[in-house]
N, C-alpha and C positions, 0 to 999 in steps of 0.2 A: 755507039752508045752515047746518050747526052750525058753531059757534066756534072749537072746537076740531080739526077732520078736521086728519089728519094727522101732528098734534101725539102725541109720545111723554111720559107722563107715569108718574110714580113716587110710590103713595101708600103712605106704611110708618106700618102702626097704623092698617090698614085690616079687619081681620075684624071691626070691632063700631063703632059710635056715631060720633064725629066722621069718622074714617077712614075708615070702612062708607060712610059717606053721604058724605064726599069723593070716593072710589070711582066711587061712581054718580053725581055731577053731573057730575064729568069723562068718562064715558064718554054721556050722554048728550048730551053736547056734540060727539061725536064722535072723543074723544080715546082712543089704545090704552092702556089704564091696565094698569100693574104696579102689584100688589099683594105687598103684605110685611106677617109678620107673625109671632106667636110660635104661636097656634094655627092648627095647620095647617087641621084639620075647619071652621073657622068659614071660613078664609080660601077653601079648597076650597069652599063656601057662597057666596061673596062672586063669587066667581068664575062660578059657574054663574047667578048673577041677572043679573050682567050680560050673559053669553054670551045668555041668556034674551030679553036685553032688546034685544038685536042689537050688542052692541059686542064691545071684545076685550082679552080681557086674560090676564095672564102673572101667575103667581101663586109666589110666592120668602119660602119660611116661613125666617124671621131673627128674631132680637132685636139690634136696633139698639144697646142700650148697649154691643154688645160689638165691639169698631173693628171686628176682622177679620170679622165678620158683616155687619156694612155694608157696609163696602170690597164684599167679596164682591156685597151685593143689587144695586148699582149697577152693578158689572161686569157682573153679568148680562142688565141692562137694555139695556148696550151691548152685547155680545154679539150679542144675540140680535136688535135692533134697529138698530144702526149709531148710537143718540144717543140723547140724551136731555132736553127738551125744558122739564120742568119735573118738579118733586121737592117733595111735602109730605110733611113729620114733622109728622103728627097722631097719631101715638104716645106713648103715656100710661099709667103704672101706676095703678091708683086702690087704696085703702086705706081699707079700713070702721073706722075709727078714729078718736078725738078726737083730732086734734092732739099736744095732750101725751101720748096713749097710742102714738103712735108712735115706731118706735126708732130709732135712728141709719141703720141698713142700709134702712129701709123709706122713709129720707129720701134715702137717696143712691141708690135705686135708681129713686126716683121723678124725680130730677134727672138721671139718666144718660141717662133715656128721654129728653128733651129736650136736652139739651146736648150731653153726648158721640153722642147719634143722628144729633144733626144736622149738629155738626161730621167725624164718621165716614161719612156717609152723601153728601156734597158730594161733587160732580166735583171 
């Protein structure tokens, strides 16, 4: 028996890399995973590997730093599920930049993704 059946889960910053692969250990565990994310084509991707892979999942294109888009991913999870069971923000901006050549906006966008996502994104 997987680990997870039954269980509803919410992974936002899920079309590519930590998220992607968050995605898919939860759903191979048995869990109904929602997915969120800013590109839709990737997350639409995300979505059909799994289906692929025999699991199930709900796919809700958002960027988290922005409250009312959160609020929103969340609601829909209940919605459409009745709960929701567990919620990773592995949602991440990355920037091909050194450090000091990054500018203020590229720092605070990168902070929003984490902070304000994740406090916008809680039940």
């Amino acid at each position: 028996m997987r680990k997870l059946n039954g269980k509803i889960a919410l992974a936002a910053g899920a079309s590519s890399g930590i998220g992607a692969a968050t995605a898919l250990a939860l759903a191979a565990e048995g869990a109904t995973v929602a997915i969120a994310a800013r590109r839709r084509q990737r997350l639409d991707g995300m979505a059909t590997r799994i289906r692929d892979a025999g699991g199930e999942a709900l796919t809700i294109e958002a960027d988290i730093t922005d409250a009312a888009q959160a609020t929103a991913m969340v609601r829909r999870v209940l919605e459409s599920h009745g709960r929701l069971d567990m919620l990773f923000n592995v949602a991440g901006v990355g920037v091909a930049a050194r450090y000091q050549a990054r500018g203020e906006r590229q720092w605070r966008n990168r902070c929003a993704a984490k902070s304000a996502g994740t406090a916008s994104g809680s039940p």
